[in-house]
C-alpha positions as CSV (number, residue, x, y, z in Angstrom):
1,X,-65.2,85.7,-122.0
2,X,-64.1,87.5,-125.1
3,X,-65.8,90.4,-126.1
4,X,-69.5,90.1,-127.0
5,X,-73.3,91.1,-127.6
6,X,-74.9,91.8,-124.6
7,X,-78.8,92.8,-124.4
8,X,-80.2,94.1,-120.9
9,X,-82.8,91.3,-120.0
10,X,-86.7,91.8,-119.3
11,X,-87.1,94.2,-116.1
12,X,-83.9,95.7,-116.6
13,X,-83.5,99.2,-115.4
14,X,-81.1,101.2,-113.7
15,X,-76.9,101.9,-113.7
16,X,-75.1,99.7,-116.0
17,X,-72.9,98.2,-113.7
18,X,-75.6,96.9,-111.4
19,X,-77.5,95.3,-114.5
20,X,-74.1,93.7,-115.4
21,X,-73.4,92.6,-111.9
22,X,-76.7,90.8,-111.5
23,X,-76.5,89.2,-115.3
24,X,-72.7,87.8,-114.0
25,X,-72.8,87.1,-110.5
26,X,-69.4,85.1,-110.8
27,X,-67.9,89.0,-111.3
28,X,-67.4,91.0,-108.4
29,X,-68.8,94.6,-109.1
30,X,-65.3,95.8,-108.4
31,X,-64.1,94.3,-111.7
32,X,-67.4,95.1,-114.0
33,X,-66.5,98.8,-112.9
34,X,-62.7,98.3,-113.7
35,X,-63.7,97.3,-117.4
36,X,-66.2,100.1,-117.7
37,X,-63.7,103.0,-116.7
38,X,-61.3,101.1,-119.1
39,X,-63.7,101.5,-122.1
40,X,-64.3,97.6,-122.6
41,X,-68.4,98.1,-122.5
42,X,-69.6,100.7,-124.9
43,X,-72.9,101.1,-127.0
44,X,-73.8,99.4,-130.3
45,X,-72.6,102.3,-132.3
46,X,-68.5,102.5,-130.0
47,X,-69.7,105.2,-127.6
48,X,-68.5,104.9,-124.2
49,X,-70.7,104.4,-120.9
50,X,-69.8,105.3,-117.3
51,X,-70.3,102.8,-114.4
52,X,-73.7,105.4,-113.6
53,X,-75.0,105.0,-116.9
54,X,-78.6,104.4,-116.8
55,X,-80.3,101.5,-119.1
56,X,-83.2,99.7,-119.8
57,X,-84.3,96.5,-120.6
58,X,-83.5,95.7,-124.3
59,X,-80.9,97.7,-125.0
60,X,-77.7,95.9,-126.5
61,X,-74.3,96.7,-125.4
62,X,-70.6,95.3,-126.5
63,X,-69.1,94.3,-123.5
64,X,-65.5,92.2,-122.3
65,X,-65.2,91.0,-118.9
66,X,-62.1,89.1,-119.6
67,X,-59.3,89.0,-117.2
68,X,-55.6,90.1,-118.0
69,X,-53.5,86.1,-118.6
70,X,-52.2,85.3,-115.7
71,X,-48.4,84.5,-115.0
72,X,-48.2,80.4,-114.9
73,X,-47.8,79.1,-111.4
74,X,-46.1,76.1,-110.5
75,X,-48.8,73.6,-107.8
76,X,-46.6,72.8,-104.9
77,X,-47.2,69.7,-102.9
78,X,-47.1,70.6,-99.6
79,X,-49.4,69.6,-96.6
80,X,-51.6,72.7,-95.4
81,X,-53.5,72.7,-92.2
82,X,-56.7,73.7,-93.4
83,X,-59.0,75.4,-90.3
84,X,-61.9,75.7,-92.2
85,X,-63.6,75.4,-96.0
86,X,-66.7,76.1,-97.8
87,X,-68.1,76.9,-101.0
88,X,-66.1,80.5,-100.9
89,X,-63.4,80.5,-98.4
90,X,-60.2,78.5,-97.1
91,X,-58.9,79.0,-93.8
92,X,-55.2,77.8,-93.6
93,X,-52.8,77.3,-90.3
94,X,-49.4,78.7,-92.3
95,X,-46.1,77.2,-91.2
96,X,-43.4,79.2,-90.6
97,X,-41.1,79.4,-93.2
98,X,-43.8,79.5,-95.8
99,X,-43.8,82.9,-98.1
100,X,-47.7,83.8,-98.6
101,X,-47.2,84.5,-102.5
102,X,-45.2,84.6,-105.1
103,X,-42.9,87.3,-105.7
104,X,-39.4,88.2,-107.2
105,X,-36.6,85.7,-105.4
106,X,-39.7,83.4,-104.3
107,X,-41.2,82.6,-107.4
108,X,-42.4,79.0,-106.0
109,X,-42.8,76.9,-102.7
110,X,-45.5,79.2,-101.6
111,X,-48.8,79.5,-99.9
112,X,-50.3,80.1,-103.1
113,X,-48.5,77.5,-105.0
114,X,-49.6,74.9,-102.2
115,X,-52.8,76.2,-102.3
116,X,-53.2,75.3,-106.4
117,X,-52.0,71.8,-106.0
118,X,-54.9,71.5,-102.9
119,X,-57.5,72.9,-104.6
120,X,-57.2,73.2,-108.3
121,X,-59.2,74.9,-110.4
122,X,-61.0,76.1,-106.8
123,X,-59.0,79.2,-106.0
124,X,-60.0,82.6,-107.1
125,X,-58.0,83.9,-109.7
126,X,-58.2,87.8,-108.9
127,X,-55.9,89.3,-106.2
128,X,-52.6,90.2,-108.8
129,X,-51.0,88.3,-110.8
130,X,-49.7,86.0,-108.7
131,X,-51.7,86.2,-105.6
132,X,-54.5,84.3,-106.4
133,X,-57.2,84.6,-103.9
134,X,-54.9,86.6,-101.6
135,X,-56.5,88.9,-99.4
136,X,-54.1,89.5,-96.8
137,X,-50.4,88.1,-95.6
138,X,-48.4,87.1,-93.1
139,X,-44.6,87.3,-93.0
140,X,-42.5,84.1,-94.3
141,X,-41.5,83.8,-90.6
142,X,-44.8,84.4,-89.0
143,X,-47.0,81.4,-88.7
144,X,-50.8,81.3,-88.2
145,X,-54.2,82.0,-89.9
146,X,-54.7,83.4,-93.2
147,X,-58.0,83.1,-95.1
148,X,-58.2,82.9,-98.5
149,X,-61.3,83.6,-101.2
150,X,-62.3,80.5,-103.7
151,X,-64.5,83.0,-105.5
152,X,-64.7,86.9,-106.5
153,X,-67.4,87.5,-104.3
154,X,-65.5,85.9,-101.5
155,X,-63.0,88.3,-102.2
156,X,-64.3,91.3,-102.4
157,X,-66.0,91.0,-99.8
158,X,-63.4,89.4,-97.8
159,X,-60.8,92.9,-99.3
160,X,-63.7,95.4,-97.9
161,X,-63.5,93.8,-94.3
162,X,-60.0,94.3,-93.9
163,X,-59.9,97.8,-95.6
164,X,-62.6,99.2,-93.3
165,X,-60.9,97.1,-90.5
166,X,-64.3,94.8,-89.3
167,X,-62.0,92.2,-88.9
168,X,-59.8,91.3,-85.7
169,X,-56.3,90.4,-86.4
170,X,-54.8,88.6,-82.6
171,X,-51.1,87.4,-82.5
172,X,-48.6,86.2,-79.8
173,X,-45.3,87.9,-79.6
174,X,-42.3,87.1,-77.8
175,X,-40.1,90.3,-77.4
176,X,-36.7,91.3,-75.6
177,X,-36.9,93.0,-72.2
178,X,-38.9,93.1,-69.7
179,X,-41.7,95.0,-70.4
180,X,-42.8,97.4,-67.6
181,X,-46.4,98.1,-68.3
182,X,-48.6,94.9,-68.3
183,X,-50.8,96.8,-71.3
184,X,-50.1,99.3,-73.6
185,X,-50.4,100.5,-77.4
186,X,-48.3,101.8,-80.3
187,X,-49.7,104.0,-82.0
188,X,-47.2,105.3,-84.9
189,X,-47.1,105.4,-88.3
190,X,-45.1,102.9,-90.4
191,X,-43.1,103.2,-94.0
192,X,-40.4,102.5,-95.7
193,X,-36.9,102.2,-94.4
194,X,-35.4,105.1,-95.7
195,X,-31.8,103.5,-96.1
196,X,-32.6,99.8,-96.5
197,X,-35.7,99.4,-98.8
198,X,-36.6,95.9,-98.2
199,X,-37.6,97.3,-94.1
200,X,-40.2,98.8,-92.9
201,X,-39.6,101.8,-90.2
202,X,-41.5,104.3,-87.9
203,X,-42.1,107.7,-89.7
204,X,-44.2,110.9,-89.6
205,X,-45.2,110.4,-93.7
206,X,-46.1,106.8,-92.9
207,X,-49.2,105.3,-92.9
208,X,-51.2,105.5,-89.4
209,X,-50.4,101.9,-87.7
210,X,-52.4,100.6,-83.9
211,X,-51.1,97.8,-82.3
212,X,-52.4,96.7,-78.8
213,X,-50.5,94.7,-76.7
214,X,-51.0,93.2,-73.4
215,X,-48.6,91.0,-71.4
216,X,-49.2,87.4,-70.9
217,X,-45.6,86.3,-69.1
218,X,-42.7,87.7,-68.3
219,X,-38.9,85.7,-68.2
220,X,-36.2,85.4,-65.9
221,X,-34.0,85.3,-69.0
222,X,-35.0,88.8,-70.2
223,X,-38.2,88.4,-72.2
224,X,-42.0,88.8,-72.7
225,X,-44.7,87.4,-73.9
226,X,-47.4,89.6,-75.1
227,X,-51.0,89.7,-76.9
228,X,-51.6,91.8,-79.9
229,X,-54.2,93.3,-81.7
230,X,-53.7,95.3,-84.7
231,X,-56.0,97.6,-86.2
232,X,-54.7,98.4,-89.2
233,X,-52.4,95.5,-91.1
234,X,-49.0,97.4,-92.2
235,X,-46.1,95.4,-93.4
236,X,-44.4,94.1,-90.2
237,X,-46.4,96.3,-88.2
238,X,-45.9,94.0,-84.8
239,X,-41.7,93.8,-85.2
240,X,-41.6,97.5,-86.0
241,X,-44.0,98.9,-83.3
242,X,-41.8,96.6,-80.7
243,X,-38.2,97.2,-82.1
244,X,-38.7,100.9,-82.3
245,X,-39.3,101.0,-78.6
246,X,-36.4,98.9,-78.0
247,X,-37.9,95.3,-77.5
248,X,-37.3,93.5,-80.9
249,X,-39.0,90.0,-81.4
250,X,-36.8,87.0,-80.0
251,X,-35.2,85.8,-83.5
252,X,-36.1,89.0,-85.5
253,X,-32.3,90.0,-86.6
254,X,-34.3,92.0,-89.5
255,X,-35.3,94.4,-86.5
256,X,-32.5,94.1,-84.0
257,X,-32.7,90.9,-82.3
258,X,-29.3,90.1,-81.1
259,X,-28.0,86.1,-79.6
260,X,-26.4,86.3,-76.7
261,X,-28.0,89.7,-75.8
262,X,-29.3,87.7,-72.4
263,X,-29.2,83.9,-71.7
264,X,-32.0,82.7,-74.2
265,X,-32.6,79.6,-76.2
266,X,-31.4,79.4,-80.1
267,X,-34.3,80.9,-81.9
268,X,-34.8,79.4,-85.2
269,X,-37.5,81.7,-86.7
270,X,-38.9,84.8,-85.8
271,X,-41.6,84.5,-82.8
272,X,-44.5,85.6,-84.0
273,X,-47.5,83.6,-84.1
274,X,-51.2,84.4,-85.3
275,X,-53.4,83.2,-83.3
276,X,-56.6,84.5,-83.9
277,X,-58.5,85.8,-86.8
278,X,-62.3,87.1,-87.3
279,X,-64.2,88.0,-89.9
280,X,-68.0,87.5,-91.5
281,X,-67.9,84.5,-93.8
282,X,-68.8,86.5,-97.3
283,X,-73.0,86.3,-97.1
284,X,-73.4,86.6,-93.3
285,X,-73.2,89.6,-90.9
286,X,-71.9,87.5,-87.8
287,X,-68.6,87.4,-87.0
288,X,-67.0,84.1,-86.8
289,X,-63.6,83.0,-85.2
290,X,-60.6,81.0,-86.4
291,X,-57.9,80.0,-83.8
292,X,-54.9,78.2,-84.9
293,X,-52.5,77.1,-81.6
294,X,-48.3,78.0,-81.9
295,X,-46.7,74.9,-83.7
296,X,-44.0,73.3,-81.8
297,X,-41.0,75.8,-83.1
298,X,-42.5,78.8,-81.1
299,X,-43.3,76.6,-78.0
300,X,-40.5,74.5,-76.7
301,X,-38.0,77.9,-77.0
302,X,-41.0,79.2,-74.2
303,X,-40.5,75.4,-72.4
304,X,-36.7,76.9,-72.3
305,X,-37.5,79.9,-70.7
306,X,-38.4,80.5,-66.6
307,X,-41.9,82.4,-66.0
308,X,-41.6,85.2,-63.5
309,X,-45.7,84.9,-62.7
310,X,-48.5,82.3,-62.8
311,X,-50.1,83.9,-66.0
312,X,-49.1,81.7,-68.9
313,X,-50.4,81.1,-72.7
């Protein structure tokens, strides 16, 4: 949409961005405000409005909802495990191995690119530049769900549940050590490595970051296997909480992991699985839940290992 005449239609009255949202329901709010602050609606005669601005029906307005061009992504054809799909969401099993997005180094072979040779045309094209329909991620290594939004609605709505945490993030962890306590939580705040800027570390002027965990299966060979829930959704939340306290995921060298530490199968990715996800599809207020079961790369290393109790996953 290029820039353009817009008249307020009959039984119009009230804040400018409302009128807008209702005239383009395609555009999330989020983005009708954006162009507002940036000066790309004004009045016939150039004057500026504010998102608050009051108007009624008939009065014209010069308005441009356009979106900045996006970068040109390369569809990857890849076989996805979709979960779930509807009009406005996705809900993908990711592989590990798989980045989410595009980024610099990884400029193709991802989640997203798999995603636009899927379902082209179908994906919605705000997020950033190259994280189309991206509302969340999980770490190349990590496998699991991940849902992704079709449409700007989807999406914001989809960006407000994480950010005011109503969803619930569930993962399965293998870690070194025996762990002591059969439940516990971490509840310190995470930032950037201070040395190494492509890690993520405990530190006082992080963000705040809650991780509950809870012990499924302990190891002869010197490991656990543990539930998590996160609260919040920092950048390797999981492998930081555990490796600061001296219990590094099985395969995580990033974090500390060391072969040969104790007699352990060969680890060929990072053992961290998500398992669970929940969240309100966008237009309902019940929760619903997606469950994806660990592919065969985090299981037979646990067929390796000896349980020390009955409890298993």
């Amino acid at each position: 949409m290029a820039s353009e005449l817009f008249r307020c239609p009959v039984g119009s009255k009230g804040r400018i961005d409302s009128i807008l949202s209702e005239s383009f329901p395609s555009i999330s709010r989020t983005w009708i405000k954006r162009a507002i602050e940036e000066g790309r609606v004004s009045r016939k005669d150039g004057s500026l409005v504010e998102p608050k601005t009051k108007v009624t029906a008939g009065q014209e307005f010069r308005i441009d909802l356009t979106r900045p061009a996006t970068l040109p992504l390369e569809p990857f054809n890849f076989p996805l495990n979709i979960l779930y799909e509807n009009k406005d969401v996705l809900v993908v099993d990711k592989v590990s191995g798989m980045v989410t997005h595009p980024a610099e180094g990884t400029p193709s072979n991802t989640l997203v690119n798999a995603l636009l040779h899927a379902r082209p045309e179908e994906i919605c094209p705000i997020g950033a530049p190259n994280r189309p329909g991206i509302v969340h991620r999980l770490d190349k290594e990590t496998s699991g769900v991940i849902v992704v939004a079709k449409t700007e609605k989807a999406h914001q709505a989809l960006v407000s549940q994480f950010s005011t945490r109503q969803t619930k993030k569930r993962y399965l962890a293998l870690v070194s050590g025996k762990l002591r306590k059969r439940k516990g939580k971490f509840q310190l705040s995470i930032g950037r490595h201070p040395k190494n800027r492509v890690k993520m570390a405990v530190c006082e002027d992080g963000k705040p970051a809650l991780t509950y965990w809870r012990v499924k299966t302990l190891y002869e060979e010197g490991f656990s296997l543990v539930d998590c829930e996160i609260e919040t959704g920092r950048t390797h939340q999981i492998r930081v909480h555990f490796s600061h306290a001296s219990h590094p995921l099985a395969g995580d060298k990033t974090y500390g992991y060391r072969v040969g530490l104790s007699k352990s199968p060969i680890f060929s990715r990072v053992m961290l699985h998500a398992f669970e996800l929940s969240f309100c599809l966008p237009g309902t207020d019940q929760p619903k839940l997606f469950r994806a079961n660990p592919p065969e790369d985090f299981t037979i290393p646990l067929q390796e290992l000896t349980p020390l109790d009955e409890e298993t996953c």
